[in-house]
N, C-alpha and C positions, 0 to 999 in steps of 0.2 A: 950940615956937612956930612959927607963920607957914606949919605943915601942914593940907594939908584933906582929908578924908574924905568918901566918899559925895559927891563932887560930881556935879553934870551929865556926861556922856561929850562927848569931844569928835569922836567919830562923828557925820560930816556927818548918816547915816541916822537917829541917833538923835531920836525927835519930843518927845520929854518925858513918854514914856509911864512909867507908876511900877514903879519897878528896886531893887535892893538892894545895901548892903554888908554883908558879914557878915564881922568880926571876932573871931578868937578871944581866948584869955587871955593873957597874961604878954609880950606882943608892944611891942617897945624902936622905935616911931615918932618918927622922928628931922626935926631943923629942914626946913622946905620941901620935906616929902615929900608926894606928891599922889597920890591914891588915888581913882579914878572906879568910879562907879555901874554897873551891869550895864547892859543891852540887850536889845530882843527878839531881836534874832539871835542872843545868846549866853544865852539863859536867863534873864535878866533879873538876874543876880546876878554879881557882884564876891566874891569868896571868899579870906580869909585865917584859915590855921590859926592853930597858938599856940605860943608859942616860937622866935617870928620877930626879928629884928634889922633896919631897915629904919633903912640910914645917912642922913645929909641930902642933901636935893635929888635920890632914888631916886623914879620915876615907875611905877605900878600903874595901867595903861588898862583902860576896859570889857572886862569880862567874863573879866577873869584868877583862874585858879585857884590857890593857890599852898597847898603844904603846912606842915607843921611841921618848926622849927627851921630854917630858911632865912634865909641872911645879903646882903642884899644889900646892896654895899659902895656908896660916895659916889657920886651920880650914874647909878647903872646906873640901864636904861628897858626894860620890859617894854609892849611894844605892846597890841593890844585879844587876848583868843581867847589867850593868853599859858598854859598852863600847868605848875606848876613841881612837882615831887615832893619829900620830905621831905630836912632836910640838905643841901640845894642851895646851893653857896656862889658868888654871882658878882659877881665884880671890878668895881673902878672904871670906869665910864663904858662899861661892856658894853652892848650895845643888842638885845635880841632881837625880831627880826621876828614881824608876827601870827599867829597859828596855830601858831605853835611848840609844840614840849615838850621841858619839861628832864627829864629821867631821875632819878630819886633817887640822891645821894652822887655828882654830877656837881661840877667846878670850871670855872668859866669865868676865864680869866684876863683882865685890863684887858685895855679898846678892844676887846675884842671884837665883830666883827658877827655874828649869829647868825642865818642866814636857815632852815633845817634843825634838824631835829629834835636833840638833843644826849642820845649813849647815858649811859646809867646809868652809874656807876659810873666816869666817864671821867674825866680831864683836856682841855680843851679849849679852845684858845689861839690866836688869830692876830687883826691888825688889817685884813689886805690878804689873806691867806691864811688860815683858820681853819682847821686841822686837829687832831687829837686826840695823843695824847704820851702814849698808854697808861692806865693804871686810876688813879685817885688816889687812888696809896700813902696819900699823909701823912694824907690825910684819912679814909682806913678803918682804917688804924691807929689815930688818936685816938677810933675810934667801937668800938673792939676787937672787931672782923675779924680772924677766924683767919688766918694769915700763910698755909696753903695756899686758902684762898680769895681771897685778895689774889693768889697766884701763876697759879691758873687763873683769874682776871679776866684780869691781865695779858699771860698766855699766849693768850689770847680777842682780847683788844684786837689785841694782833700781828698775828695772822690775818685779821682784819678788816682792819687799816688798812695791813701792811706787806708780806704775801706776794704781794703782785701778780696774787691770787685776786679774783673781783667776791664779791660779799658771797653772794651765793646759795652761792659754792662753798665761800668760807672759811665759810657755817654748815653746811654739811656735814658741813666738813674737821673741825671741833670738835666736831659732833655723834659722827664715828666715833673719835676720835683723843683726848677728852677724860674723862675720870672724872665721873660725874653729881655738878652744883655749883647749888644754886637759883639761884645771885646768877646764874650765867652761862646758867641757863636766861630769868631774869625778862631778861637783856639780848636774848638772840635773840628773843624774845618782842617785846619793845619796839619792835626792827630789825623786825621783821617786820608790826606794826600803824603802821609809819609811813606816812603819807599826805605827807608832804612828802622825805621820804629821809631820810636819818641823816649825818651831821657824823661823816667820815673820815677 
């Protein structure tokens, strides 16, 4: 009850030109969830997978792409240009800024601001301070992730957020010092097509 779909964008740019939502299947939309219309600046489409969870009062702005199985808890807001990869879980009243990307098998914890890009695979936490807190165990775990791919995640994440390496050097330092691991390839991959920087 008292959710809306495919509305108008509340992009001042937006003239009312005709846009789309595309919703997939088995997707749990929940009381005063709001879900806007695409844009010309964004492709004219609004995009949601299937096997999504979308708690009450969770906000979906112009021209967000969001994957499959993605849980967003009470209140979270996803601005316009927003998009989110498969298995994305993020917390109460999390706010991510426009143009962002969430990384597939990321956690956002409450209050989070999220101005930057958010790597794959991460845990990612702060209200005033947002930093990362390594790979998110509990959540690759429940998704059964081999425990040494969880371990070189984790071992990755380190190097990235904790050796006091700038990221150019710690993917170096992973590239020569690591065992070849897809999950920790698709992550420097990700670090490396970011246009806004990545959430360290």
């Amino acid at each position: 009850p008292y959710s809306t779909s495919g509305v108008a964008s509340q992009d001042l740019k937006y003239k009312g030109e005709r846009a789309e939502t595309r919703i997939g299947d088995r997707n749990r939309i929940r009381e005063f969830v709001t879900i806007h219309r695409g844009t010309a600046g964004g492709g004219l489409v609004t995009s949601i997978g299937s096997d999504n969870l979308l708690m009450a009062y969770t906000h979906l702005a112009h021209d967000v792409r969001m994957g499959d199985h993605v849980i967003l808890a009470n209140g979270a807001q996803l601005a316009g240009h927003v998009t989110v990869g498969d298995w994305v879980d993020i917390s109460p009243f999390a706010g991510v800024h426009q143009f962002c990307r969430i990384g597939r098998h990321a956690f956002i914890g409450p209050y989070s601001v999220v101005i930057q890009d958010v790597m794959p695979f991460s845990s990612t936490v702060g209200e005033r301070e947002i930093r990362v807190f390594g790979a998110n165990r509990i959540g690759l775990e429940r998704r059964g992730f081999a425990t040494p791919v969880i371990e070189a995640l984790q071992t990755a994440m380190r190097l990235l957020t904790r050796s006091q390496l700038n990221t150019s050097q710690a993917i170096e330092r992973i590239r020569a010092e690591m065992e070849p691991c897809a999950e920790v390839d698709e992550l420097i991959d990700f670090i490396r097509s970011s246009e806004r920087g990545v959430i360290k």
